[in-house]
PDB file of N, CA, C and O in Angstrom:
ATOM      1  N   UNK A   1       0.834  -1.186   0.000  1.00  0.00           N
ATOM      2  CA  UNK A   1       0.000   0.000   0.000  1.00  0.00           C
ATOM      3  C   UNK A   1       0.880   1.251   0.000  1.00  0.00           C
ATOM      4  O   UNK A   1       2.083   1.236   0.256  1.00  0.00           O
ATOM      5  N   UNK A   2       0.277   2.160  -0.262  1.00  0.00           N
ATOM      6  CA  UNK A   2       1.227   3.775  -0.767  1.00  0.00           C
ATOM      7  C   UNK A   2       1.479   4.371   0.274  1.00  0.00           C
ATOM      8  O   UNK A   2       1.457   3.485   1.128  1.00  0.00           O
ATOM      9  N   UNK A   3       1.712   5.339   0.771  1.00  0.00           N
ATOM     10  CA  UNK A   3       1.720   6.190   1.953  1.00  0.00           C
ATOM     11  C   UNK A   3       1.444   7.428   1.304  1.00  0.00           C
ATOM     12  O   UNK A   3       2.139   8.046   0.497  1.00  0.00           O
ATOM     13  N   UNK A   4       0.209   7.724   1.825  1.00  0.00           N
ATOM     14  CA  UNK A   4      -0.322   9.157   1.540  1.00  0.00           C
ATOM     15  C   UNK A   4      -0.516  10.653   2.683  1.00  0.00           C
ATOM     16  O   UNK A   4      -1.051  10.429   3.769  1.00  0.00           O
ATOM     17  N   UNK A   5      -0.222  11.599   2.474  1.00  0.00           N
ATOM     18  CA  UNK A   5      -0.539  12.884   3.215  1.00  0.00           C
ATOM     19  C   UNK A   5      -1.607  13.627   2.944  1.00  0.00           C
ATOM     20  O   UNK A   5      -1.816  14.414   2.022  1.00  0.00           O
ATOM     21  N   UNK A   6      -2.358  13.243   3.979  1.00  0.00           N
ATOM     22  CA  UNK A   6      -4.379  14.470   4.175  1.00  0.00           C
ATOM     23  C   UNK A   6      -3.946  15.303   4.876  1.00  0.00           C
ATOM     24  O   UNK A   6      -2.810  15.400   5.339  1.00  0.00           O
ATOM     25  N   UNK A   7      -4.985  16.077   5.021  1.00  0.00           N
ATOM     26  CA  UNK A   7      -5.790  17.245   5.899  1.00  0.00           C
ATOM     27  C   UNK A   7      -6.702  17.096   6.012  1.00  0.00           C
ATOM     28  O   UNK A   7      -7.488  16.771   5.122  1.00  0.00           O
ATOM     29  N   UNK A   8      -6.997  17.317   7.396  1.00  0.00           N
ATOM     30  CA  UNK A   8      -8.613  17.486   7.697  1.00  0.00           C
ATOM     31  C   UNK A   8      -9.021  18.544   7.321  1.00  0.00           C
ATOM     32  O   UNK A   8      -8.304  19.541   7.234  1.00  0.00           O
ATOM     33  N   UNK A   9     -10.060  18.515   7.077  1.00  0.00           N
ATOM     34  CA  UNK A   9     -11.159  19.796   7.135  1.00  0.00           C
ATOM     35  C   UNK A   9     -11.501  19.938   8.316  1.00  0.00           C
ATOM     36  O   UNK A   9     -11.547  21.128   8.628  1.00  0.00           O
ATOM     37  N   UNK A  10     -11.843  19.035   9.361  1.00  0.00           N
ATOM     38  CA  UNK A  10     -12.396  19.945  10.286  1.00  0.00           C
ATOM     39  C   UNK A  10     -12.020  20.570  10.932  1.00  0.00           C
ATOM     40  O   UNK A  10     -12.580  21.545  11.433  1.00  0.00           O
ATOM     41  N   UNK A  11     -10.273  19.939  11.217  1.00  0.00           N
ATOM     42  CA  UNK A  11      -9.499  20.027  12.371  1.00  0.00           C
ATOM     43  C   UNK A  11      -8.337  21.036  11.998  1.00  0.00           C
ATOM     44  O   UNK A  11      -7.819  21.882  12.728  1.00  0.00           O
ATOM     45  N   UNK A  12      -8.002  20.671  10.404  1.00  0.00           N
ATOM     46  CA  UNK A  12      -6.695  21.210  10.262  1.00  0.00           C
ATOM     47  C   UNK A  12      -5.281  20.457  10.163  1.00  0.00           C
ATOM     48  O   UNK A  12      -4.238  20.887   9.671  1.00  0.00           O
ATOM     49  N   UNK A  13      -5.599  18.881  10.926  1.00  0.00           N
ATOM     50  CA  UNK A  13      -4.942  18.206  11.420  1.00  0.00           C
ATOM     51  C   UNK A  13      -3.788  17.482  10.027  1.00  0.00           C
ATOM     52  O   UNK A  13      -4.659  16.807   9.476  1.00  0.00           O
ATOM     53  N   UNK A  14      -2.937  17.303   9.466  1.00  0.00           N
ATOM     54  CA  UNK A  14      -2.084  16.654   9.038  1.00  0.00           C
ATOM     55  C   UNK A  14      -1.607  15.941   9.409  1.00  0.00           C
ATOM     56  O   UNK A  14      -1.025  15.817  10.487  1.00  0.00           O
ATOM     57  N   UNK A  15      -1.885  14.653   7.759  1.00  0.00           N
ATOM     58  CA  UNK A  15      -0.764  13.257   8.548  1.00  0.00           C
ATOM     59  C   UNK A  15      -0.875  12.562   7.565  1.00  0.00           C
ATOM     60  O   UNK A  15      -1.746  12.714   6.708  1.00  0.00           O
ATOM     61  N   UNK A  16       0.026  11.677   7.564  1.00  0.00           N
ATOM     62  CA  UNK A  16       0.393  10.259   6.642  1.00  0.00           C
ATOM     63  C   UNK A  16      -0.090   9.132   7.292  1.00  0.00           C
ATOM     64  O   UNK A  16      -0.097   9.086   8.522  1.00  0.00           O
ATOM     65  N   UNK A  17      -0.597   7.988   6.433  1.00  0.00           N
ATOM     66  CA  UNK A  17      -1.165   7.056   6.520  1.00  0.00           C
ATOM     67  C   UNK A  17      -0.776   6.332   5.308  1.00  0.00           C
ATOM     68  O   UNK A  17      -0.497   7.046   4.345  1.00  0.00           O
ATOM     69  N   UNK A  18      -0.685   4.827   5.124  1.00  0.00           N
ATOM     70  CA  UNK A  18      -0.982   3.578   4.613  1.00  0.00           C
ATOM     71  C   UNK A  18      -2.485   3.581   4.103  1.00  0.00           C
ATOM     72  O   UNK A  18      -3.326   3.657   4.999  1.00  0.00           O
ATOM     73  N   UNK A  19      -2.914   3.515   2.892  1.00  0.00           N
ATOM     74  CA  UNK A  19      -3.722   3.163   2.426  1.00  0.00           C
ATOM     75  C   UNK A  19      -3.739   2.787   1.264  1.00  0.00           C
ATOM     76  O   UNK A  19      -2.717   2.831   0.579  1.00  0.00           O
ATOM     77  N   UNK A  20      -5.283   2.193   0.644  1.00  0.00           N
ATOM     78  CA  UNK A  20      -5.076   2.000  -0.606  1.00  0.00           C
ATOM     79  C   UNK A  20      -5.980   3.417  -1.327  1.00  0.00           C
ATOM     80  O   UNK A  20      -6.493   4.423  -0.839  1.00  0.00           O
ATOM     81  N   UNK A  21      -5.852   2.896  -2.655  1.00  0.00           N
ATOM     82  CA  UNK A  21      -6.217   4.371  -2.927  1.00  0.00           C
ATOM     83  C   UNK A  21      -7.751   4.901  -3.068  1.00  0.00           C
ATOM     84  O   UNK A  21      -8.030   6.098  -3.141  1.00  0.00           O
ATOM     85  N   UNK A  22      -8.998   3.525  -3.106  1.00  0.00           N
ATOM     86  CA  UNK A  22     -10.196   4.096  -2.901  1.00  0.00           C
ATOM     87  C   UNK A  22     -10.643   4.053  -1.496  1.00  0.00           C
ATOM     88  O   UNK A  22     -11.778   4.131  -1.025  1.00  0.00           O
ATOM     89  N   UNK A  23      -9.582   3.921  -0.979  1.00  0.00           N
ATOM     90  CA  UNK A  23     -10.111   3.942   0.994  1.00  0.00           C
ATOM     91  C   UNK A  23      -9.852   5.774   1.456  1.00  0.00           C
ATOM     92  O   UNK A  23      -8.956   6.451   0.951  1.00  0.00           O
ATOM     93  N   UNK A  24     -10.736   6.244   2.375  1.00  0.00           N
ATOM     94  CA  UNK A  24     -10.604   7.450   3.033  1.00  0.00           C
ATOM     95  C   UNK A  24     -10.583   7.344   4.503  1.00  0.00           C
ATOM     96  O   UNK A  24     -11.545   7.074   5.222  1.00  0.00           O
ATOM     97  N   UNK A  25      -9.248   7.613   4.899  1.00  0.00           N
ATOM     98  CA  UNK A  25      -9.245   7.614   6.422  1.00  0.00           C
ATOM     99  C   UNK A  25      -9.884   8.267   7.186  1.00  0.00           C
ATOM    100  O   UNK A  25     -10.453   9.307   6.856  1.00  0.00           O
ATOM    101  N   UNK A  26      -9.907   7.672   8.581  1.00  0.00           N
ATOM    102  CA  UNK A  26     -10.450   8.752   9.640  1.00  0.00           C
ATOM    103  C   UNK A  26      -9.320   9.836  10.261  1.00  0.00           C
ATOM    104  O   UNK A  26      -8.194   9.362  10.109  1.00  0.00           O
ATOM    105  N   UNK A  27      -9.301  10.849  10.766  1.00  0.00           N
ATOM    106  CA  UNK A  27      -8.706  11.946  10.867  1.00  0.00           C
ATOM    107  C   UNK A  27      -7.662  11.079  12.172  1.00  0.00           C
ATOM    108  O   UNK A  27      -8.400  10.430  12.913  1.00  0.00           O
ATOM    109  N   UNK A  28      -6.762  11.009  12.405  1.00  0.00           N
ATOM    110  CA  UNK A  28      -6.426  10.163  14.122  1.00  0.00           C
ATOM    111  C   UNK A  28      -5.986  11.829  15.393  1.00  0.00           C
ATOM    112  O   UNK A  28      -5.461  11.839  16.506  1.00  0.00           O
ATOM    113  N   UNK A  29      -6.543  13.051  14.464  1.00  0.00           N
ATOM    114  CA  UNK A  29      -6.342  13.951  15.487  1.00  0.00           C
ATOM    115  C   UNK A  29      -8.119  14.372  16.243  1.00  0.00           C
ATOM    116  O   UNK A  29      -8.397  14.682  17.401  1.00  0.00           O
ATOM    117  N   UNK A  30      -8.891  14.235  15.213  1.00  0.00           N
ATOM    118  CA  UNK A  30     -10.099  14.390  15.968  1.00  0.00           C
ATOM    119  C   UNK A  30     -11.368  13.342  15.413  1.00  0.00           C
ATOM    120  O   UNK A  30     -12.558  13.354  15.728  1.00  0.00           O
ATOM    121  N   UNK A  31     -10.689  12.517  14.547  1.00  0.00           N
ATOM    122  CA  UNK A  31     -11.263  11.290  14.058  1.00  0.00           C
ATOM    123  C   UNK A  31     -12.829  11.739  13.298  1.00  0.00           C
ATOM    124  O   UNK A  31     -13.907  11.344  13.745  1.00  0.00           O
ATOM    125  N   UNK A  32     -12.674  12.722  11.959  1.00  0.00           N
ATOM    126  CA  UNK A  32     -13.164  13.404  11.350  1.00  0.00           C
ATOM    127  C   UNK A  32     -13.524  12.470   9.876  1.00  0.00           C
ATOM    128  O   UNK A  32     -12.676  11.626   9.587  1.00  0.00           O
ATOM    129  N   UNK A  33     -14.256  12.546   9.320  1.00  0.00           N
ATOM    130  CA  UNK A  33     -14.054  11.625   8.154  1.00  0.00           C
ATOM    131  C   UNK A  33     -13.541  12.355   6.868  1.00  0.00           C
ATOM    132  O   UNK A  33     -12.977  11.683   6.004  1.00  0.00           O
ATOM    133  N   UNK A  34     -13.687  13.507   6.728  1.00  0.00           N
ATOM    134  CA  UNK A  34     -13.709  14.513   6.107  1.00  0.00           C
ATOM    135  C   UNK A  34     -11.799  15.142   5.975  1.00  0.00           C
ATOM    136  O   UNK A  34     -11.106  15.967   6.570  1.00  0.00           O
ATOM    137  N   UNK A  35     -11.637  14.291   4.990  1.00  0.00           N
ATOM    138  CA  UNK A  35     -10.024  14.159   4.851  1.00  0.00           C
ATOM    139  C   UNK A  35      -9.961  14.541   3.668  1.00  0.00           C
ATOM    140  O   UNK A  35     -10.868  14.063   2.987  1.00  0.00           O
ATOM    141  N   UNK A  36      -8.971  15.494   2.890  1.00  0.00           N
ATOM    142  CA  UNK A  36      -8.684  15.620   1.947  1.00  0.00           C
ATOM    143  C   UNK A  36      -7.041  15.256   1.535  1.00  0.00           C
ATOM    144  O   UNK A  36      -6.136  15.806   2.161  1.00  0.00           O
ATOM    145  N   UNK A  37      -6.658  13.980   0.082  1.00  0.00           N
ATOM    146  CA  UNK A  37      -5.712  14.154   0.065  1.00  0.00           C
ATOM    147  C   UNK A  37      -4.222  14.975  -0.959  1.00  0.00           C
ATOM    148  O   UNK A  37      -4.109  14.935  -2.184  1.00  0.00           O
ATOM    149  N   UNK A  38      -3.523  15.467  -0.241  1.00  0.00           N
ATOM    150  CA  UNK A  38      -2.825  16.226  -0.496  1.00  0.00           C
ATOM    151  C   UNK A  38      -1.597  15.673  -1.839  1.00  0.00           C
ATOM    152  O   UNK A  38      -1.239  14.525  -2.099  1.00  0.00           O
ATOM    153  N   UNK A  39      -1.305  16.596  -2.298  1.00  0.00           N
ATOM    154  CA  UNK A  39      -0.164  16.465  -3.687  1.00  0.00           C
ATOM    155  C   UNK A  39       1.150  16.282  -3.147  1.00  0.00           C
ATOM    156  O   UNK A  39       1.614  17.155  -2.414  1.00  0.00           O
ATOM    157  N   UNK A  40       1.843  15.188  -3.439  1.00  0.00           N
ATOM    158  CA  UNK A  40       3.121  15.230  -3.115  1.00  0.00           C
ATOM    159  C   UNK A  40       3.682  15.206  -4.159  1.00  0.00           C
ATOM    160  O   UNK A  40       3.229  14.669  -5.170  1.00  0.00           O
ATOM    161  N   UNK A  41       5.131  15.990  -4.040  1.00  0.00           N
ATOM    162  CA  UNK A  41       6.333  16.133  -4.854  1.00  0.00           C
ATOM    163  C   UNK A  41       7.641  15.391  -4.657  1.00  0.00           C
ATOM    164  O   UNK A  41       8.291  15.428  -3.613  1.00  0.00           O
ATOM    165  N   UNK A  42       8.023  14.610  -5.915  1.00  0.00           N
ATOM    166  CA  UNK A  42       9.128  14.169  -5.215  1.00  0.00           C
ATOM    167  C   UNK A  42      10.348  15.203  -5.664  1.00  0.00           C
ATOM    168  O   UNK A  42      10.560  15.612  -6.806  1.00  0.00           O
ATOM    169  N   UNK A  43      10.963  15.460  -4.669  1.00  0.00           N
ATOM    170  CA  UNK A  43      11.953  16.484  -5.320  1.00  0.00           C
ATOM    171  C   UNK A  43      13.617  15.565  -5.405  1.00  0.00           C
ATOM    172  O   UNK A  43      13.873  14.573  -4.723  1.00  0.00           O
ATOM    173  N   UNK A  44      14.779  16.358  -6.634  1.00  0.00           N
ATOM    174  CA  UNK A  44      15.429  15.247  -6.816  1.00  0.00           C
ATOM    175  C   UNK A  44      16.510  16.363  -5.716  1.00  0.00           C
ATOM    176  O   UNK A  44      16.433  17.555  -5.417  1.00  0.00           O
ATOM    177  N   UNK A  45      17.481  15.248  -5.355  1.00  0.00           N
ATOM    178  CA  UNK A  45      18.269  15.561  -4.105  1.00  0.00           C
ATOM    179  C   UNK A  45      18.981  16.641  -4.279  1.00  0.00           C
ATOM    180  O   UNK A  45      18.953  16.810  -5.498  1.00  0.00           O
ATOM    181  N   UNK A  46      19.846  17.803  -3.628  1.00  0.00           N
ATOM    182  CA  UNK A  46      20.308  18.705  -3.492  1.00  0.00           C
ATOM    183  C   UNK A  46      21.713  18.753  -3.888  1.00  0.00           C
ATOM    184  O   UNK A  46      22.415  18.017  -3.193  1.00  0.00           O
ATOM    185  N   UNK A  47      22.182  19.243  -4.578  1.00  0.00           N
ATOM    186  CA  UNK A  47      24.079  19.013  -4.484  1.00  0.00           C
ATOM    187  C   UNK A  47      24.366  18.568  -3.491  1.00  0.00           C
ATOM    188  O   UNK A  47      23.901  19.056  -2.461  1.00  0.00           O
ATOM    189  N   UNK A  48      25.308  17.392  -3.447  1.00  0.00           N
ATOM    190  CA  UNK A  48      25.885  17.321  -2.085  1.00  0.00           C
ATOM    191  C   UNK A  48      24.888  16.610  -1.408  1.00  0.00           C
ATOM    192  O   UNK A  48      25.405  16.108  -0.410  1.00  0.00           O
ATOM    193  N   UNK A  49      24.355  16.486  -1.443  1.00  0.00           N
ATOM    194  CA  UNK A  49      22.669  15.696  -0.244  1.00  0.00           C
ATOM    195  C   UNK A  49      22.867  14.197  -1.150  1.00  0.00           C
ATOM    196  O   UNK A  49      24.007  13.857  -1.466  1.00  0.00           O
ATOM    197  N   UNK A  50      21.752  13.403  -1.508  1.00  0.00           N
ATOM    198  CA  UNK A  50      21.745  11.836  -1.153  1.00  0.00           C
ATOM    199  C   UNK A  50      22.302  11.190  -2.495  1.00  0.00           C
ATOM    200  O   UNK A  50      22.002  11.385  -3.673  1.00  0.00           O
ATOM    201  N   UNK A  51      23.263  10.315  -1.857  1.00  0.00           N
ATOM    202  CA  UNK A  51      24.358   9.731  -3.481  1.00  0.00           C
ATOM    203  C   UNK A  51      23.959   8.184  -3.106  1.00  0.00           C
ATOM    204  O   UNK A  51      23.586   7.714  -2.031  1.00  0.00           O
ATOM    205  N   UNK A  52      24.102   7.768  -3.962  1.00  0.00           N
ATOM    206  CA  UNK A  52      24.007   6.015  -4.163  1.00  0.00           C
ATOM    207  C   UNK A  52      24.251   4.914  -3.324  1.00  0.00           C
ATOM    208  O   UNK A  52      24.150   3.688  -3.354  1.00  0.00           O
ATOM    209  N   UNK A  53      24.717   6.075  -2.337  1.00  0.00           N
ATOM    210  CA  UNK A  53      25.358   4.803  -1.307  1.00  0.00           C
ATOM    211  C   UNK A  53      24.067   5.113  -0.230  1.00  0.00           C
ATOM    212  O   UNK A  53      23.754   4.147   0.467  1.00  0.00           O
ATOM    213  N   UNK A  54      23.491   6.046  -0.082  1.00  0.00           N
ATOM    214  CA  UNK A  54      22.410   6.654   1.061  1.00  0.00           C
ATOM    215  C   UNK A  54      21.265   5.960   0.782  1.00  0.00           C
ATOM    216  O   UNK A  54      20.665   5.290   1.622  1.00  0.00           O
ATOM    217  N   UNK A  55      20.875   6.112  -0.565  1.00  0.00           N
ATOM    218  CA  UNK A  55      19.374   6.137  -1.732  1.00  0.00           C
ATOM    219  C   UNK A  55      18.984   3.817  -1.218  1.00  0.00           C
ATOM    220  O   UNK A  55      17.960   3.261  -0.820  1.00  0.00           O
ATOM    221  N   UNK A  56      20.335   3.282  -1.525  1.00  0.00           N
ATOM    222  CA  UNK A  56      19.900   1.862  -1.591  1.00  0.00           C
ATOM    223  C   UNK A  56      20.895   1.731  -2.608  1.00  0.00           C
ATOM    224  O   UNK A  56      21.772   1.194  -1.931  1.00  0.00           O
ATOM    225  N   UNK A  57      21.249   1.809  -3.437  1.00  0.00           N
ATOM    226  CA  UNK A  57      21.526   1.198  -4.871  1.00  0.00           C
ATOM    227  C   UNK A  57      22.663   0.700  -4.541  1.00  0.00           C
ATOM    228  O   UNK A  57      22.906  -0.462  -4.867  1.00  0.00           O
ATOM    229  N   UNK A  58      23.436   1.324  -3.956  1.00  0.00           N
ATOM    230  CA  UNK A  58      25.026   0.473  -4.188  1.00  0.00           C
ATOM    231  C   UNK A  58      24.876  -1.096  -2.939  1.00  0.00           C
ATOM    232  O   UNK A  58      25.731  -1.944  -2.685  1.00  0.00           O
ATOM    233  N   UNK A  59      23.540  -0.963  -2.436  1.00  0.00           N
ATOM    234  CA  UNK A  59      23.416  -2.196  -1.051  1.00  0.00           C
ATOM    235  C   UNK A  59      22.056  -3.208  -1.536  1.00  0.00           C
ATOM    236  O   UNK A  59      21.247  -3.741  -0.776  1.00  0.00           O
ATOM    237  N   UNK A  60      22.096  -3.280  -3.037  1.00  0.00           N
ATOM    238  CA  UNK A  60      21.295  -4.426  -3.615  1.00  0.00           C
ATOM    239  C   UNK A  60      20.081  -3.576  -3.667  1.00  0.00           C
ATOM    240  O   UNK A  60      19.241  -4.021  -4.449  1.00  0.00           O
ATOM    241  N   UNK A  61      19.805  -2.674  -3.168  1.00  0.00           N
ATOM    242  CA  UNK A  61      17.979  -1.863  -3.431  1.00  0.00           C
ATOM    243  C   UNK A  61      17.983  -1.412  -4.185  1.00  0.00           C
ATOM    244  O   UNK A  61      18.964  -1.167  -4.887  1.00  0.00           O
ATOM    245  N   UNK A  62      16.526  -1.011  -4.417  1.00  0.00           N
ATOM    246  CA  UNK A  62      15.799  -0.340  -5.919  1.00  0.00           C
ATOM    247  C   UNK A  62      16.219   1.016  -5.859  1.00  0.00           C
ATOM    248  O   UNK A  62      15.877   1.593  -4.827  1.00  0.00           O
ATOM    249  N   UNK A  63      17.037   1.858  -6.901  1.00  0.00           N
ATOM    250  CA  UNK A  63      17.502   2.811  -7.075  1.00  0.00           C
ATOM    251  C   UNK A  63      16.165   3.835  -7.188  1.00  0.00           C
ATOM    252  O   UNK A  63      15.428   3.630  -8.153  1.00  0.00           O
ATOM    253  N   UNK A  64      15.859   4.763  -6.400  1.00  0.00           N
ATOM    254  CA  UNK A  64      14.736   5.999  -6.716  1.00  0.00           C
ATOM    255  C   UNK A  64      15.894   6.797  -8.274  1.00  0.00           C
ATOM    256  O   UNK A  64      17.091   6.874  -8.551  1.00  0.00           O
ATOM    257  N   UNK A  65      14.228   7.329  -9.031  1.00  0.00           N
ATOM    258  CA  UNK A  65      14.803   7.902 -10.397  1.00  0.00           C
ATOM    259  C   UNK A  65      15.616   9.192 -10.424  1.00  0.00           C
ATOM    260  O   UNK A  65      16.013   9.854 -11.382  1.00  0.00           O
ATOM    261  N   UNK A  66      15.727   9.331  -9.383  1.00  0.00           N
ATOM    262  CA  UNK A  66      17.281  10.397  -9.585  1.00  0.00           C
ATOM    263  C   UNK A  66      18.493  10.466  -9.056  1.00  0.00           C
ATOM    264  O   UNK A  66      19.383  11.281  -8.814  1.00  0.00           O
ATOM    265  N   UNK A  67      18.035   8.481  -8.882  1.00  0.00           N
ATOM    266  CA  UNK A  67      19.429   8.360  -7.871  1.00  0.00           C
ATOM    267  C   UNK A  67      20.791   8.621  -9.096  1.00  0.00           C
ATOM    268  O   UNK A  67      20.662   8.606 -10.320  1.00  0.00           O
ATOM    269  N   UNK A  68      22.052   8.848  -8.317  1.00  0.00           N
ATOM    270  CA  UNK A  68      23.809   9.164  -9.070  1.00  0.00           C
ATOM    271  C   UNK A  68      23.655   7.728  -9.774  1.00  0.00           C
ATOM    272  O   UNK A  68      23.822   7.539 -10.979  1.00  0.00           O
ATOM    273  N   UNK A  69      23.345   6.840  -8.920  1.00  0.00           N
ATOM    274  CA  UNK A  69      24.011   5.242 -10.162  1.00  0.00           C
ATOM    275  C   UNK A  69      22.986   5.117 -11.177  1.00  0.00           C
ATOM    276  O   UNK A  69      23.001   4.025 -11.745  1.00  0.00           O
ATOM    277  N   UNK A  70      22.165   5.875 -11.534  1.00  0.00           N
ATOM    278  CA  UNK A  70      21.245   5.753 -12.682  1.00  0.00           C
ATOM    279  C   UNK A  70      22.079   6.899 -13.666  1.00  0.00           C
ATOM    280  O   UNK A  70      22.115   6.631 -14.867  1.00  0.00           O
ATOM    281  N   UNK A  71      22.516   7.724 -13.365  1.00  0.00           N
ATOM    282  CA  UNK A  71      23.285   8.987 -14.257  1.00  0.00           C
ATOM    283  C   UNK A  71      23.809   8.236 -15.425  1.00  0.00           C
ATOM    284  O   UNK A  71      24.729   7.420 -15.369  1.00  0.00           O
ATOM    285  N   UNK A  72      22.816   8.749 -17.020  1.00  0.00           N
ATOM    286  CA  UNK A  72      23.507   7.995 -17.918  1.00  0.00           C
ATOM    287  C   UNK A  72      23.222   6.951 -18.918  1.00  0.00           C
ATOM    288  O   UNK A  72      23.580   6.611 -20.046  1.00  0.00           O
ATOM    289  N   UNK A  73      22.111   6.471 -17.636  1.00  0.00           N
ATOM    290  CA  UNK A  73      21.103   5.258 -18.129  1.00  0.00           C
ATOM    291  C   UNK A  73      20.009   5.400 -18.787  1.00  0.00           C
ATOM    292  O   UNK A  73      19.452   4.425 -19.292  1.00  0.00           O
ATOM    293  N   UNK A  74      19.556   6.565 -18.881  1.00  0.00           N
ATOM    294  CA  UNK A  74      17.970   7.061 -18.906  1.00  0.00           C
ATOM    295  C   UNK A  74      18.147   7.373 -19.968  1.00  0.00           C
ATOM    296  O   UNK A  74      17.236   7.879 -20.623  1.00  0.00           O
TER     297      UNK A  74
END
């Protein structure tokens, strides 16, 4: 399952949760049903911030698409 970020409407409240994607959580700050979910961005890492050895790739894991050991491949 994905991990997604709502807001409540009633509360204001923000948070991540496990779900699938036609399920709507309950709020766990005032247990609201009335959740909206939010847009995430993946942003690619910063100079200097996460290299191949941090990401997984050089330790047998699935490389994310802007990891350094993909540079090249694409």
């Amino acid at each position: 399952m994905p991990l997604y970020a709502y807001r409540c409407n009633d509360c204001a409240h923000e948070f991540e949760t496990l779900s699938r994607f036609d399920e709507t959580p309950a709020c766990p700050g005032c247990g609201g049903a009335h959740v909206e979910r939010q847009l995430s961005l993946i942003a690619r890492p910063a100079p200097g911030g996460e290299t191949a050895e941090s990401c997984g790739a050089m330790s047998g894991g699935t490389p994310c698409a802007s990891c350094p050991a993909l540079a090249g491949q694409m």
